[in-house]
VMD Tcl script that draws the C-alpha trace (Angstrom):
set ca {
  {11.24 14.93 -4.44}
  {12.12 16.54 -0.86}
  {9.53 16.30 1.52}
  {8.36 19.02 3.36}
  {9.01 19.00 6.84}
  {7.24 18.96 10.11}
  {7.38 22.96 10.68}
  {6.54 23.54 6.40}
  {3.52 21.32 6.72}
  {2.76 23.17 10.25}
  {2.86 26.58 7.84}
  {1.03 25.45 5.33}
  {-1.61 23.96 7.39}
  {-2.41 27.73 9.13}
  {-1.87 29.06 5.84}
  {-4.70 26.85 3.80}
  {-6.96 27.40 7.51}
  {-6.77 31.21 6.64}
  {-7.43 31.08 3.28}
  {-10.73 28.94 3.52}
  {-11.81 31.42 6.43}
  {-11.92 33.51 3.34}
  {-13.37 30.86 0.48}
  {-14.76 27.94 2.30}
  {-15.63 26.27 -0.69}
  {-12.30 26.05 -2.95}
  {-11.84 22.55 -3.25}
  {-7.67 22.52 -4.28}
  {-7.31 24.30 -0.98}
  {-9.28 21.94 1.34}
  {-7.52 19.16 -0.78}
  {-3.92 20.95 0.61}
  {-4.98 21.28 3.65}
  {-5.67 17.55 3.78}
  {-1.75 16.90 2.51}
  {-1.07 18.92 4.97}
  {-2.74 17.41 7.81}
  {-1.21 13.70 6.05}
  {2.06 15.18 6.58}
  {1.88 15.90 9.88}
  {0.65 12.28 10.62}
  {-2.88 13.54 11.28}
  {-4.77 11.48 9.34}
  {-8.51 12.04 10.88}
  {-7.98 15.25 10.21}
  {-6.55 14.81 6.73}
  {-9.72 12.53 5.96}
  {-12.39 15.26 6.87}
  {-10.36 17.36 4.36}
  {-10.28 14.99 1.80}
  {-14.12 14.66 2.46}
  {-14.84 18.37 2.02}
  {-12.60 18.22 -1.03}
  {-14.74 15.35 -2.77}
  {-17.79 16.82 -2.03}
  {-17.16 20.12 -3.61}
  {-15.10 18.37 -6.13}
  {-15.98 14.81 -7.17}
  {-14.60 14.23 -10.53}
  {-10.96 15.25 -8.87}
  {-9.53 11.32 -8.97}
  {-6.70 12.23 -6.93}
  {-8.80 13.92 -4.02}
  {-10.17 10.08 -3.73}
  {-7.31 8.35 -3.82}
  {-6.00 10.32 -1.05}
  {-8.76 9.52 0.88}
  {-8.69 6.35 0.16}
  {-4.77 6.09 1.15}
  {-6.23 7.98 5.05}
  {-9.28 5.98 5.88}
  {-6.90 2.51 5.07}
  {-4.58 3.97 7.34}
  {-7.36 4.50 9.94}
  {-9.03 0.78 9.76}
  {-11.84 2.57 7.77}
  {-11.73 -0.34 5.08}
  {-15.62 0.11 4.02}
  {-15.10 3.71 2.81}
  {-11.72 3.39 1.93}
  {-12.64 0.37 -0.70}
  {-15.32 2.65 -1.78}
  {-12.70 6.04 -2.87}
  {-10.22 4.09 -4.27}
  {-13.37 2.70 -6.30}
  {-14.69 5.92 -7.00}
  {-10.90 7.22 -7.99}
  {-11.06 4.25 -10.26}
  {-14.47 5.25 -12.03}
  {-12.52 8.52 -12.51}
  {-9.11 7.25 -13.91}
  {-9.66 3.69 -14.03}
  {-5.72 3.07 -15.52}
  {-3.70 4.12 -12.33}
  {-2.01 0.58 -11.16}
  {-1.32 1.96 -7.51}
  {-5.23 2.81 -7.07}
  {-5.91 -1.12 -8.06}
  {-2.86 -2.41 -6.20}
  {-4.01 -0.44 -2.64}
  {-7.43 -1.26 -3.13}
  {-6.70 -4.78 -3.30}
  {-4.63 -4.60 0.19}
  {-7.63 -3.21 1.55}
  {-9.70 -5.78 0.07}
  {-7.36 -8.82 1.42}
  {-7.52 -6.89 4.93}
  {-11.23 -6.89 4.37}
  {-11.37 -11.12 4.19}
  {-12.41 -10.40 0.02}
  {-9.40 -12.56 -1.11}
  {-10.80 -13.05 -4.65}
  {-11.69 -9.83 -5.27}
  {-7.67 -8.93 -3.71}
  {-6.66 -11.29 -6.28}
  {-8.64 -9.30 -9.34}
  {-7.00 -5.96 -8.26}
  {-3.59 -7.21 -8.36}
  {-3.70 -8.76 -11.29}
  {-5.27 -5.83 -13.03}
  {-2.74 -3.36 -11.67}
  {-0.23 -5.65 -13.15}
  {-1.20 -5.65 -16.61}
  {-1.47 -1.89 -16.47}
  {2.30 -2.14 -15.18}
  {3.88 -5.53 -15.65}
  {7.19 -3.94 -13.24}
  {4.95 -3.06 -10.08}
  {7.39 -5.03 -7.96}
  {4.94 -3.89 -5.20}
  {1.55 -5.58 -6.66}
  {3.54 -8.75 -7.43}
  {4.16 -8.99 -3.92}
  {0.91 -8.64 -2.57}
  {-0.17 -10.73 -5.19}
  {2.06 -13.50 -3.63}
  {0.11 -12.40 -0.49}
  {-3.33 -12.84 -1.39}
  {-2.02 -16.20 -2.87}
  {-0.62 -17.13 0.00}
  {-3.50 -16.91 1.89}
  {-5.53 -18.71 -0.34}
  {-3.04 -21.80 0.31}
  {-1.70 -21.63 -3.23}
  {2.12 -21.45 -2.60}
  {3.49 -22.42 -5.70}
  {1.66 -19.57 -7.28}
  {2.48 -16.95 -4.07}
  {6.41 -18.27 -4.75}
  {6.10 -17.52 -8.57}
  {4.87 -14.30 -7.82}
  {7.13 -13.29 -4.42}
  {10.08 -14.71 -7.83}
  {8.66 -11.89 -9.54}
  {9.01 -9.13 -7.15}
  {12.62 -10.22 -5.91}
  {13.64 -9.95 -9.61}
  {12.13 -6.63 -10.16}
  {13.39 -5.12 -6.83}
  {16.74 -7.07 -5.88}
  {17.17 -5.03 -2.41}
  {13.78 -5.17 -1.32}
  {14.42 -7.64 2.26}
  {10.54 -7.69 2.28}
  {10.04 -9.18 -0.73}
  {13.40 -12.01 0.22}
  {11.47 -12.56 3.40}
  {8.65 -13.59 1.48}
  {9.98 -15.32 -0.77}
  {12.23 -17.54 1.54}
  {8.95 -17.91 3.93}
  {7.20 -19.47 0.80}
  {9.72 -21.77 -0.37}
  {10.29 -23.06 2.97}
  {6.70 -23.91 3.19}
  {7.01 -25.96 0.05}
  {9.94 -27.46 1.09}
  {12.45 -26.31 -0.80}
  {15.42 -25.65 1.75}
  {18.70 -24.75 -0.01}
  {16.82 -22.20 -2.25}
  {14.66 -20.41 0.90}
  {18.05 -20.36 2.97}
  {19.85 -18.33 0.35}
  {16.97 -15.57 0.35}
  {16.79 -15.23 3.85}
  {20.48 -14.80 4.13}
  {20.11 -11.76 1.37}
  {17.08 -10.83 3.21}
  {19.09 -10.43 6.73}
  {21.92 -9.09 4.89}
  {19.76 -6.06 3.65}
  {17.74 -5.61 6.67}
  {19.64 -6.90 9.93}
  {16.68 -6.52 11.99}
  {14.90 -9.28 10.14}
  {16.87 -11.57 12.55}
  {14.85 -10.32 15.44}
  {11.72 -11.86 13.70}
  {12.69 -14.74 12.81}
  {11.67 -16.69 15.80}
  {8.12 -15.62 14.96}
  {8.26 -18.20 11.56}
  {7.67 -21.20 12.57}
  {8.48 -22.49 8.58}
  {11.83 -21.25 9.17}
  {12.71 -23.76 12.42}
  {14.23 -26.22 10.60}
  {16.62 -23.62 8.38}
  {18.03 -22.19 11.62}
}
mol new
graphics top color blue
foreach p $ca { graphics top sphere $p radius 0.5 }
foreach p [lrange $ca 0 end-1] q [lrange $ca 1 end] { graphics top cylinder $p $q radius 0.2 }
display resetview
């Protein structure tokens, strides 16, 4: 889909203000008003929406997840673990609830708990290239490369042109010392995304390679 831009979400922001001057308590229209305020890249803002909207509407999962998606944004990671929770309660089958939910856990220091979401997001949707490679993450940090590698594999094979995921995957095997293999994915990687190179000297596993 298009996205709206900067002077549509500007509209639509004075247009939801004047209609809850008229019905401060329609929760769909607080709920806009908080897109709009996301797509403007005002994100405190778009969370006290989001809040209004819950509160007048709590079963609406997608209100939550919303907020959720804001307060991670903001370093809120205590209330943002507990909307994507409570979006969860109220549509417990959505893989991208799990899979952000475990980023903010793994931000949060809970790597097990990370690890749980992940995994459950990926057997709601084995091809989330995304949750595989946060799942290589949250591995990762745990010290369990040869798992983080498998599942960095994973995402490179679902998403090919993803220099992320490469990056990854060639920082991993590096680390176990597997050379010829981490070279040729960093190569790709660089290939898709030239300004990888810049960041390079920032791995230290990658010294030897260069």
């Amino acid at each position: 889909p298009v996205r709206p831009d900067h002077g549509e979400f500007e509209g639509a922001k004075r247009c939801f203000v004047r209609s809850l001057e008229l019905d401060p308590i329609a929760p769909q229209v607080w709920f806009n008003l908080g897109f709009a305020h996301d797509g403007l890249r005002e994100p405190v803002a778009a969370a006290e929406a989001y809040r209004r909207a819950a509160e007048l509407d709590p079963y609406e999962y997608e209100i939550w997840y919303n907020l959720g998606n804001v307060c991670a944004e903001l370093g809120r990671l205590d209330e943002a673990a507990r909307a994507f929770r409570t979006a969860l309660v109220r549509q417990v089958g959505d893989p991208e609830v799990w899979n952000n939910l475990g980023n903010v856990l793994l931000e949060s220091g809970e790597r097990s708990e990370a690890l749980r979401c992940f995994r459950r997001a990926l057997e709601i949707d084995p091809s989330y290239d995304l949750s595989w490679n946060n799942l290589g993450n949250a591995l990762e940090e745990e010290g369990r490369l040869d798992e983080a590698t498998e599942a960095y594999g994973k995402a490179v094979e679902l998403a090919p042109d993803r220099s992320t995921y490469r990056l990854n995957l060639a920082s991993a095997l590096a680390r176990t010392r597997r050379p010829e293999p981490a070279l040729q994915h960093l190569a790709r990687a660089v290939d898709l995304a030239p300004d990888i190179r810049g960041l390079l000297p920032g791995f230290v596993e990658f010294g030897p390679l260069l």
